[in-house]
N, C-alpha and C positions, 0 to 999 in steps of 0.2 A: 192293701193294694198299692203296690208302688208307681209312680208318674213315669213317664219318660222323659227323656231329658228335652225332645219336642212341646209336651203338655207342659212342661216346669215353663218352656220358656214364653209359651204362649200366655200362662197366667200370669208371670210376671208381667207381662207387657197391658195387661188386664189390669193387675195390680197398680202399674205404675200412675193410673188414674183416680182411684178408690182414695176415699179418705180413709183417716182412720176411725172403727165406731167401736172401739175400746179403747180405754187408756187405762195401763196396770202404774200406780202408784208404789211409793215404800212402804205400803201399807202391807202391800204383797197379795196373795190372791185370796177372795175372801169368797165364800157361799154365794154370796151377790154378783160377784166378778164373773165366776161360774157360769152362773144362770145365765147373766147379759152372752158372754163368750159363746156358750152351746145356743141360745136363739140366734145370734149372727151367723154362723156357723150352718144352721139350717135353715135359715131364710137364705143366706147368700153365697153358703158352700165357699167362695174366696172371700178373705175378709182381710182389713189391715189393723195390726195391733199398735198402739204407741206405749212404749216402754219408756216411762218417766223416771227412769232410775241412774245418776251419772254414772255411775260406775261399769266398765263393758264384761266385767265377770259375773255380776249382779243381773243385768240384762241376759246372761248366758244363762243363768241358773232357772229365773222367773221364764223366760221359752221354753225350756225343757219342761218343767212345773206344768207349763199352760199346755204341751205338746202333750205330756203323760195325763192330764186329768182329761179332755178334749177330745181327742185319741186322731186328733187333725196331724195333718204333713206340713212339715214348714218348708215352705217353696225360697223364700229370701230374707234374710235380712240386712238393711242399710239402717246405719246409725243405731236411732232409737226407735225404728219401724220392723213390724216384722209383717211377714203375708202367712198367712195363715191358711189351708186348703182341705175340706174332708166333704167328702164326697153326699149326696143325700139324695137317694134315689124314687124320693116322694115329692120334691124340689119344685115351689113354685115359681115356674117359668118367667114369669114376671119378677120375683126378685131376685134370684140367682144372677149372681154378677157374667158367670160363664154361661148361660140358658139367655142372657139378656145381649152378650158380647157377641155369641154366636149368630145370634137370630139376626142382629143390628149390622153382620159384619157377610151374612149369605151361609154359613157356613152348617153342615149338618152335622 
């Protein structure tokens, strides 16, 4: 399912408050990374990643890596952040970043 360029920019702007509750090292993406990645993912459907890797080809490769295993939409990325977005239609209300932003902001 693809976003519209409305919902990309509404999550960003979601996004821009969110920490981040991953961080991908040079270690690169391990079993463990995974698992952390896919429960953020369906606890909070937007999530922000920090890519601790200097290099910006490096950080291009490890998103794609995280996009293809994930099977999330990448909405943005700035520097060494990226927002990460997949949808979860069993989603608890209370941590869903967009379930939480919605309800907080009036909006159905």
């Amino acid at each position: 399912m693809s976003l519209s360029q409305a919902q990309k920019k509404a999550f960003r702007s979601i996004g821009h408050h969110l920490s981040p509750v991953v961080t991908v090292s040079e270690n690169g993406v391990s079993e463990n990374l995974l698992a952390e990645l896919d429960r953020a993912l369906n606890d909070h459907e937007l999530i922000k990643v920090k890519l601790a890797l200097p290099e910006r080809d490096d950080r291009a490769v490890m998103i794609s890596e995280l996009l293809a295993d994930s099977r999330a939409e990448l909405i943005q990325t700035i520097g060494k952040m990226a927002l990460l977005y997949r949808h979860n239609p069993q989603v608890n209300p209370k941590l869903s970043n967009i379930k939480r932003f919605e309800n907080h902001h009036g909006r159905h």
